[in-house]
Structure formats: structure tokens, C-alpha cells
N, C-alpha and C positions, 0 to 999 in steps of 0.2 A: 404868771400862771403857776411856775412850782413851789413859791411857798406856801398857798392855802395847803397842797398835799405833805407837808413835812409833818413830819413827829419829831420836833426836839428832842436832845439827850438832856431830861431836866432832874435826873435824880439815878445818876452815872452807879451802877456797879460794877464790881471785880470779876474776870471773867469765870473764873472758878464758882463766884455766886452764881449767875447765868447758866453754867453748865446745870449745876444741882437745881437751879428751879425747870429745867427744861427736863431733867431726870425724872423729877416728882410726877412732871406732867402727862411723861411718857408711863409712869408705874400709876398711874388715875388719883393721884394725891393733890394735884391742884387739875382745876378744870378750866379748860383751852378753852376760851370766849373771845369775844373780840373787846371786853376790857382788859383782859388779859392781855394780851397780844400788842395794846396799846403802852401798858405798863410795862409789859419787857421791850418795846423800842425807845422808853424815854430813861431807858438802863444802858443799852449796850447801841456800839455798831461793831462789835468783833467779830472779825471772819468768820470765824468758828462757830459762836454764839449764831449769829445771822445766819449761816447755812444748817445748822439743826431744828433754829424754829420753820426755817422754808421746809426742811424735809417734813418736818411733823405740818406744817399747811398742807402741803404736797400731798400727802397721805392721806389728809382729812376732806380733800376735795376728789382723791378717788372714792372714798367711800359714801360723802354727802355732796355731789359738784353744786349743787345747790347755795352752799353753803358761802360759794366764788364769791357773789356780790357785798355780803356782807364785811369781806374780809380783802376787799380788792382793796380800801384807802392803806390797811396795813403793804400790801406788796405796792402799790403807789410809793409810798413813805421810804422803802426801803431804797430806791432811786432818786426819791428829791435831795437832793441837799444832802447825801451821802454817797461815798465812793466804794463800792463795793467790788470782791474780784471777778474775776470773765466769767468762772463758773454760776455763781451767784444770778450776776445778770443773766446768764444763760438760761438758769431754769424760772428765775423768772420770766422772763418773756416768751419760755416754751409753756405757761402756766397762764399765763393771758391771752396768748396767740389760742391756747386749747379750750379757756373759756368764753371767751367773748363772742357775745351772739350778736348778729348784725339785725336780727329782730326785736329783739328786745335793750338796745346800743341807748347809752344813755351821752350824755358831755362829757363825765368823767371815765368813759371809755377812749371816747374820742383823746383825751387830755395825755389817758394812760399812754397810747400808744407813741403820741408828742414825747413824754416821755423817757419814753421807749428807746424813739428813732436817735436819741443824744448819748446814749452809754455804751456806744461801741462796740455793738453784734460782731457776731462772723456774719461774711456775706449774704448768707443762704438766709439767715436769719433776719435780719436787716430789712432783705429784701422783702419779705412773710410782713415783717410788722410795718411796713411802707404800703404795701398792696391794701395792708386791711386798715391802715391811717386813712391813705386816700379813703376806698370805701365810707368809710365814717365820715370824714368829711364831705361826703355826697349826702349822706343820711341826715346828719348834723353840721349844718353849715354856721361857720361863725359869725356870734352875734357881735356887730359893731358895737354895741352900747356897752359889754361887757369888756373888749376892750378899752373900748375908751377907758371907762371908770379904770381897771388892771393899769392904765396907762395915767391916768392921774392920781393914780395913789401911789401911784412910783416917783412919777415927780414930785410930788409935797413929800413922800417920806425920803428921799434921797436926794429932791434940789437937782435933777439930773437935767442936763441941757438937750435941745432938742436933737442934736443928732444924735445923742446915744439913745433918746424914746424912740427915733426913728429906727434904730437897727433891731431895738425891741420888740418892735411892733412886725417889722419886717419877718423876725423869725417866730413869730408870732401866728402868720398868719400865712394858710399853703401856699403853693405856687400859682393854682388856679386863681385865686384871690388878689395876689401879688399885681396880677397883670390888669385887673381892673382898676375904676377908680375910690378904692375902699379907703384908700389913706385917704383922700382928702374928705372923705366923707366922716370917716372916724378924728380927724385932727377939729374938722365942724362941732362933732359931739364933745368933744376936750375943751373948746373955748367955750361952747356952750355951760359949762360946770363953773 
């Protein structure tokens, strides 16, 4: 599941260039889109750089919260496949836990909060993005078939042996889940392919 949401670092800059592009954007000299946003995560993962373009998100979803959806794969990205520090994680997941509507909850909310639950909250917080995981997963129940395939395209691109697909699958999928008979129904849909 987390590498569809990464943004590779595929055309690396200095962090001093990052600062000055985050500057321009803050004086209305470039304009914050979400091509934008996509081009400066395939630049940097610097602390620094990464906590001023969050504040300028931050800022731009108090004034348009509208705006969340469009801009959730970039805060997705910022947790896949990067390591980011506490504070970092912190407003993100206080940025998600404050957009995410449970009526309008798509998969990749559901996914977000997956996520989420792997980067090492404070408790209280942890606890928030657990409550509203569950929830989601009430709303949005996972689809077997979509594992499956996540799960044979790991095996062909890695050759990985079955017990490590099983522990994949395993954290893959809630604990509600866990206790039924979905593995064998899902390992079904894997030989079937």
C-alpha cells in the first residue's frame, strides 16, 4: 500500500535552493498548486524545507479547507517512504485528524490514516488517528481483490516467499478482519492470477 503514495526524491536540491523557492512563494512570486508541491517533494526531504512547506499548507487549509483533498497525496507522501521528525509528524496528523470527514471518507483516507497509525504519535494522538482508522474501516471495508493484486505484485517484483506475503497481508489488514476467514479467501484470489 505505501508506495503508490510516495513522491520520490528524483531531481534532489540544496537546501538553501528550497528555502528561496518556499520564500518566492511565501512573497506571491511562484504560485502554490499542487504541481507545485509535487515538484518541491521530488527536491527535498529536509527538516526544515518539509516543515515550512507544511506551515504554508497549514495556512492555506485555514483559509481554503477545501482545498484538503486536493493536497492530501502531497501530506500522504510526506510519511510514505520518508522519515520525518515528531513535530513534522505531529502537525501532520493534527491536519488530517482536522480534515477528514467521515461522510465524504474516500480509501485513501482510510490508507492515510494506515499511515498514520506507523510514525510514532504521542499517545493521545495515536489514540485520535486509531479511533477515526477504525471508523473508516467500518465505512470502507477492505477490498480482497485489491489486496490480493498489492500482494502479487510484491511477489513478482521482490520473489518474496510466502511467509513474509503473510505478515504483509497480516498488517495489511485491521484486526476485525484478521479474525475472519479473509486470508484464505484472499491467498484464493492470488492463485487465481
Amino acid at each position: 500500500m505505501q508506495d503508490k503514495y510516495a513522491i520520490e526524491i528524483i531531481t534532489p536540491k540544496n537546501p538553501l535552493k528550497c528555502h528561496n523557492i518556499l520564500t518566492d512563494v511565501k512573497k506571491g512570486k511562484i504560485e502554490f498548486t499542487p504541481e507545485f508541491a509535487t515538484e518541491f517533494l521530488q527536491s527535498t526531504n529536509n527538516r526544515k524545507n518539509i516543515a515550512d512547506f507544511l506551515e504554508l499548507l497549514n495556512k492555506r487549509f485555514e483559509i481554503t479547507p477545501q482545498e484538503y483533498k486536493q493536497y492530501k497525496p502531497h501530506l500522504m507522501a510526506m510519511v510514505c517512504k520518508r522519515e520525518q521528525p515528531e513535530s513534522v509528524n505531529h502537525t501532520i496528523a493534527d491536519i488530517a485528524l482536522k480534515h477528514t470527514n467521515l461522510n465524504k471518507a474516500d480509501k485513501t483516507d482510510r490508507d492515510f490514516m494506515v499511515l498514520l497509525s506507523h510514525i510514532g504519535l504521542p499517545e493521545q494522538q495515536a489514540k485520535r488517528v486509531q479511533d477515526l482508522c477504525t471508523k473508516l474501516y467500518e465505512i470502507i471495508p477492505v477490498d480482497v481483490n485489491d489486496i490480493a493484486e498489492d500482494v502479487t505484485k510484491k511477489i513478482i517484483a521482490e520473489n518474496q516467499n510466502y511467509a513474509e506475503v503473510s505478515e504483509f497481508v497480516l498488517q495489511e489488514l485491521p484486526e476485525k478482519q484478521k479474525k475472519s476467514n479473509i486470508f484464505s479467501r484472499m491467498m484464493n484470489k492470488i492463485k487465481e492470477r
